[in-house]
N, C-alpha and C positions, 0 to 999 in steps of 0.2 A: 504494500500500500504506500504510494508515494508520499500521503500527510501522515503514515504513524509516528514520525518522531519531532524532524524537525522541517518547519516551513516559513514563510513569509507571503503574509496577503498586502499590498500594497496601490493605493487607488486616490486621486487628488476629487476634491472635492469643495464644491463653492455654493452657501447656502443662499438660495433663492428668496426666501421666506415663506416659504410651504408651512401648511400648516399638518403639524404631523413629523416625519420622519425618513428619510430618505433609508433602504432596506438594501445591503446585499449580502446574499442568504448564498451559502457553499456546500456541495455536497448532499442529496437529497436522498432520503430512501421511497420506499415505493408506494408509501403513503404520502409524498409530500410535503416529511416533517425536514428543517433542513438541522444539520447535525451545529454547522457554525452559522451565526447570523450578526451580523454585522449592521449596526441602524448610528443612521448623524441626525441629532437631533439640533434646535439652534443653540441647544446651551451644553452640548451632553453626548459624547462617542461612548455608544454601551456594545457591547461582546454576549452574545449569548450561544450556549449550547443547550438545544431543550434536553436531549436521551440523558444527558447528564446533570440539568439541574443547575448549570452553571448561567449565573447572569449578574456581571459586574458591568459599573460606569465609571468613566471619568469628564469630571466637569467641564468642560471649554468652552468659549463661547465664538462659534463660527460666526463671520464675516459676509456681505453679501457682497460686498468689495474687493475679497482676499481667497484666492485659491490656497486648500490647505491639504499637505499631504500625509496622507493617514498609513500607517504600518502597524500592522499585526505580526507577530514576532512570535513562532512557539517553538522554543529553545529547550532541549528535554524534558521537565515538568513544568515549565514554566512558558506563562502568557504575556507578554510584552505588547503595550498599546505608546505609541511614538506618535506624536503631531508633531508636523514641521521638525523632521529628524531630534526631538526633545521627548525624553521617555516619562511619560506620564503614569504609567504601572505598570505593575508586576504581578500578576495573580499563580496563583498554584493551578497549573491546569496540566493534570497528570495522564488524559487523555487520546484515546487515538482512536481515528476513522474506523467502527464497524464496519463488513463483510458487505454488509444491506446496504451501503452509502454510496452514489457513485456521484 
């Protein structure tokens, strides 16, 4: 499985002023659930894995002026969340891509 150990998602991003959340989801199984989901909200880049439970944020407040570039980082047990090359957390995420997930 090429995401079981270590990866990097990385994607620029410039908030419009939507109301809501702009969503990119990795990975699906065959129900549709997605295993990573990635959501920018205007104040807030949150990380979620549903199979796992996992759903952490970090605060930021995007720009409708300012493209900003988001990295996901998962480094043997660990989740790394990077704006604009500045690393914003560090979560315990000890997980890897199910069989079911493509």
């Amino acid at each position: 499985n090429a995401f079981a150990n270590e990866y990097t998602v990385d994607f620029w991003v410039r908030w419009m002023g939507r109301t809501g959340y702009y969503d990119l989801n990795l990975c699906y199984n065959g129900s549709m659930t997605p295993w990573l989901a990635i959501q920018v909200m205007e104040n807030e880049l949150r990380v979620n894995s549903a199979p796992n439970s996992f759903n952490q944020a970090v605060t930021f407040t995007f720009s409708s002026s300012t493209w900003n570039h988001i990295a996901i980082v998962k480094k043997g047990t660990n989740l790394l969340a990077f704006i604009d090359g500045v690393l914003k957390a560090t979560w315990n995420f000890p997980y890897t891509i199910g069989s079911t997930y493509t």
